[in-house]
N, CA, C and O of each residue as an XYZ file, in Angstrom:
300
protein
N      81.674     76.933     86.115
C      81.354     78.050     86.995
C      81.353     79.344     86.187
O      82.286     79.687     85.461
N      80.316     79.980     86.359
C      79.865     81.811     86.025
C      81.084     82.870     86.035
O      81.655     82.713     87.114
N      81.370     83.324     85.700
C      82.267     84.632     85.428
C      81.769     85.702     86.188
O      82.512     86.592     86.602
N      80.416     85.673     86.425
C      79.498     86.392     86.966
C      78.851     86.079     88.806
O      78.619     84.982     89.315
N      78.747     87.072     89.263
C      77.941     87.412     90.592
C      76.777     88.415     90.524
O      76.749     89.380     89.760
N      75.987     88.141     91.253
C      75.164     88.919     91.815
C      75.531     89.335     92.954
O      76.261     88.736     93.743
N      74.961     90.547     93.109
C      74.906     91.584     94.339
C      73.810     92.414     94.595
O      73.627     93.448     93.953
N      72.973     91.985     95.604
C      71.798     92.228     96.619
C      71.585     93.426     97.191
O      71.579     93.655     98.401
N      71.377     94.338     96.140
C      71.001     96.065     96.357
C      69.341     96.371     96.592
O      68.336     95.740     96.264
N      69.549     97.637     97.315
C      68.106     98.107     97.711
C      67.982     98.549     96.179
O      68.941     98.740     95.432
N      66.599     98.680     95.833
C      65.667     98.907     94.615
C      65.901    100.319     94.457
O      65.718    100.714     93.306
N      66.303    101.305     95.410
C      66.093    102.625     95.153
C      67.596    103.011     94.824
O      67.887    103.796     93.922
N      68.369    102.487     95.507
C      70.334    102.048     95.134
C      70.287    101.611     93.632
O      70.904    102.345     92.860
N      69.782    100.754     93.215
C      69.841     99.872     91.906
C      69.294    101.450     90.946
O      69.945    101.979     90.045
N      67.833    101.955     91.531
C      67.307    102.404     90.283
C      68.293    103.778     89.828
O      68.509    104.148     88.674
N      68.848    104.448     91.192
C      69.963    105.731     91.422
C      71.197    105.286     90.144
O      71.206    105.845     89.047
N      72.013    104.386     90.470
C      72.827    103.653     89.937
C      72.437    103.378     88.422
O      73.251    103.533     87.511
N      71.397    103.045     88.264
C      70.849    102.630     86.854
C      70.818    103.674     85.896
O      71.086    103.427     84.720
N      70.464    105.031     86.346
C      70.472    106.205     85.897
C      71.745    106.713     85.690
O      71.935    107.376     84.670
N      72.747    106.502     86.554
C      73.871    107.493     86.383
C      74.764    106.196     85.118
O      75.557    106.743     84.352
N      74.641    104.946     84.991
C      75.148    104.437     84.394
C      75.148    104.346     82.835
O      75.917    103.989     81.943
N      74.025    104.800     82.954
C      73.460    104.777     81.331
C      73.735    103.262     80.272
O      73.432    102.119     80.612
N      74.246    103.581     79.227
C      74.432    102.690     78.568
C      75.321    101.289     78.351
O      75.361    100.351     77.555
N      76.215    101.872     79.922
C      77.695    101.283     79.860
C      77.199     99.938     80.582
O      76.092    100.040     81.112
N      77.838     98.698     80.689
C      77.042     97.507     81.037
C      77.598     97.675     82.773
O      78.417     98.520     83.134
N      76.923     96.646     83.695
C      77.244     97.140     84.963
C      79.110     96.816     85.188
O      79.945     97.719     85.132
N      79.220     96.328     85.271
C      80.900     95.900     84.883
C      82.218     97.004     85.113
O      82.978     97.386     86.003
N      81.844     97.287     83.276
C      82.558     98.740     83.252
C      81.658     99.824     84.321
O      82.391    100.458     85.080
N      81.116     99.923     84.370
C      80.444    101.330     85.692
C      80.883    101.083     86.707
O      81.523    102.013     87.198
N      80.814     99.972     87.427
C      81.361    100.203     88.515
C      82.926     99.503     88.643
O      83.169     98.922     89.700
N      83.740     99.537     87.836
C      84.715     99.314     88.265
C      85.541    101.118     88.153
O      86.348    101.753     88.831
N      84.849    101.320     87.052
C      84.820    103.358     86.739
C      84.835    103.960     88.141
O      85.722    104.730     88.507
N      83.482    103.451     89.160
C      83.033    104.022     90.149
C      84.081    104.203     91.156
O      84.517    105.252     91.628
N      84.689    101.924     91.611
C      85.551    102.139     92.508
C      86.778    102.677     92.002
O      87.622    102.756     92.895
N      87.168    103.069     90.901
C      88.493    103.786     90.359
C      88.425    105.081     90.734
O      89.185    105.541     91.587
N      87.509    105.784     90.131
C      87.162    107.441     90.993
C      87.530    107.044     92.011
O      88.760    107.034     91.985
N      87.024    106.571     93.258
C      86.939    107.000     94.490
C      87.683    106.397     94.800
O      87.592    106.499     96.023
N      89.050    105.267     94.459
C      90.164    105.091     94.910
C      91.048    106.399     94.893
O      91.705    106.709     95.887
N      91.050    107.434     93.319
C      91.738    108.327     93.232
C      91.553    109.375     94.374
O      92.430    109.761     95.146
N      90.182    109.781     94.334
C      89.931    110.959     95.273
C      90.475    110.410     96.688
O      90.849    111.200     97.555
N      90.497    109.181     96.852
C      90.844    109.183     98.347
C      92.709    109.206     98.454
O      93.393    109.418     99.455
N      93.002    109.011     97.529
C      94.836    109.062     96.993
C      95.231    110.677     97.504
O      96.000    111.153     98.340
N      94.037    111.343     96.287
C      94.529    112.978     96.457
C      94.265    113.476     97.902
O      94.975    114.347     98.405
N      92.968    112.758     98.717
C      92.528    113.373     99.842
C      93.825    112.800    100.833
O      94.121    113.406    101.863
N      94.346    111.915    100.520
C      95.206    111.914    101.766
C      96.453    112.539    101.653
O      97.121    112.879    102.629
N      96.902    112.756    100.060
C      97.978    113.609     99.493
C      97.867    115.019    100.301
O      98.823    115.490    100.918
N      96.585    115.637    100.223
C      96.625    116.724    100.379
C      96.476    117.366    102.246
O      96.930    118.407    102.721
N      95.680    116.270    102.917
C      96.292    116.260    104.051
C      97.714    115.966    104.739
O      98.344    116.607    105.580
N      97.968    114.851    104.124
C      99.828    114.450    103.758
C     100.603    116.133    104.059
O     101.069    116.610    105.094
N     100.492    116.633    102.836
C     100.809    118.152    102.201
C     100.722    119.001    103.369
O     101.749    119.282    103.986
N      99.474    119.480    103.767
C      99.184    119.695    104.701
C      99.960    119.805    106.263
O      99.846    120.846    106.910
N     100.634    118.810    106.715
C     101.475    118.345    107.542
C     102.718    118.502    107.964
O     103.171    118.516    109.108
N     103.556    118.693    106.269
C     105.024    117.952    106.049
C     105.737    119.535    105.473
O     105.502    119.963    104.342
N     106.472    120.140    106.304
C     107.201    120.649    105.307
C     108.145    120.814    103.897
O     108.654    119.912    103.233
N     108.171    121.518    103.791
C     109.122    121.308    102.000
C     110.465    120.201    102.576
O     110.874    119.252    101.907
N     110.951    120.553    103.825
C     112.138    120.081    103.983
C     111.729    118.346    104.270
O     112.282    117.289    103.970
N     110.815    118.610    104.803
C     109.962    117.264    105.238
C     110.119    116.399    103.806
O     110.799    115.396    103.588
N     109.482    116.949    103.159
C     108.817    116.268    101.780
C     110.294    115.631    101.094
O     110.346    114.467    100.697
N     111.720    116.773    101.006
C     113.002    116.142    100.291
C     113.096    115.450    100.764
O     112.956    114.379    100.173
N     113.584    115.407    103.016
C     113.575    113.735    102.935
C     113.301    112.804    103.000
O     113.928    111.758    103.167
N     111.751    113.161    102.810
C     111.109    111.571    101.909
C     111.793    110.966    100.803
O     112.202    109.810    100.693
N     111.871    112.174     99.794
C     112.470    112.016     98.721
C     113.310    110.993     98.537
O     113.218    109.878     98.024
N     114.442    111.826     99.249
C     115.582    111.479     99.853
C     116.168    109.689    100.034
O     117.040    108.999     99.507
N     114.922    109.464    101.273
C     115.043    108.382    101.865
C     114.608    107.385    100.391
O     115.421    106.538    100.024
N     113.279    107.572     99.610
C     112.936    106.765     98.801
C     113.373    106.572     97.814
O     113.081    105.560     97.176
N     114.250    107.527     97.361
C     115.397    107.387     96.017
C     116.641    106.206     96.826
O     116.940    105.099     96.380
N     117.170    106.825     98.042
C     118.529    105.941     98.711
C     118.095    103.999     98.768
O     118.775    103.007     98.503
N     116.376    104.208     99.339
C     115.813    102.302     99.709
C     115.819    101.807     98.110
O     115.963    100.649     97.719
N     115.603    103.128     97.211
C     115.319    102.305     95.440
C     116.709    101.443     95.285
O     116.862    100.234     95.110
N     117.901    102.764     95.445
C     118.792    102.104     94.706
C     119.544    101.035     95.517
O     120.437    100.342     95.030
N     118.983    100.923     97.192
C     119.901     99.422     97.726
C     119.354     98.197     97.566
O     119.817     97.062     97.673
N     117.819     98.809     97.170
C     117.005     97.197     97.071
C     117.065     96.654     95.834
O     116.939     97.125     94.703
N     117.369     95.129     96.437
C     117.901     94.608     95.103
C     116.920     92.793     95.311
O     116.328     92.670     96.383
N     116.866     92.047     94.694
C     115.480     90.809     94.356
C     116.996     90.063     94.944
O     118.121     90.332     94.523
N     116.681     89.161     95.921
C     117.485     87.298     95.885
C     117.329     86.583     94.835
O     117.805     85.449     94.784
């Protein structure tokens, strides 16, 4: 069995894509692609997060997630 898949894009998707990729093989590009836009959606919810929570808010997150580190422990 192939290491490899295909994936069934419109011609005008493929040719967009083909351009911004340049030289890099499809592989590395789009795993680049979904990495960007995992991040931006990290910061976008960070910053609505932010948005929300006061400073006091935010320590006891802190707070709480430093106290669950140090009781959790592996069976």
């Amino acid at each position: 069995m192939s290491d490899y898949s295909t994936i069934s894009v419109p011609r005008r998707v493929k040719e967009a894509l083909e351009k911004d990729k340049g030289d890099r093989d499809w592989g590395e590009y789009l795993l680049k692609l979904y990495e960007e836009a995992k991040e931006r959606r990290r910061a976008k919810a960070f910053r609505e997060l932010k948005k929300l929570l006061t400073s006091e808010d935010l320590d006891k997150v802190l707070k709480e997630s430093r106290k669950f580190r140090e009781g959790f422990k592996f069976r």
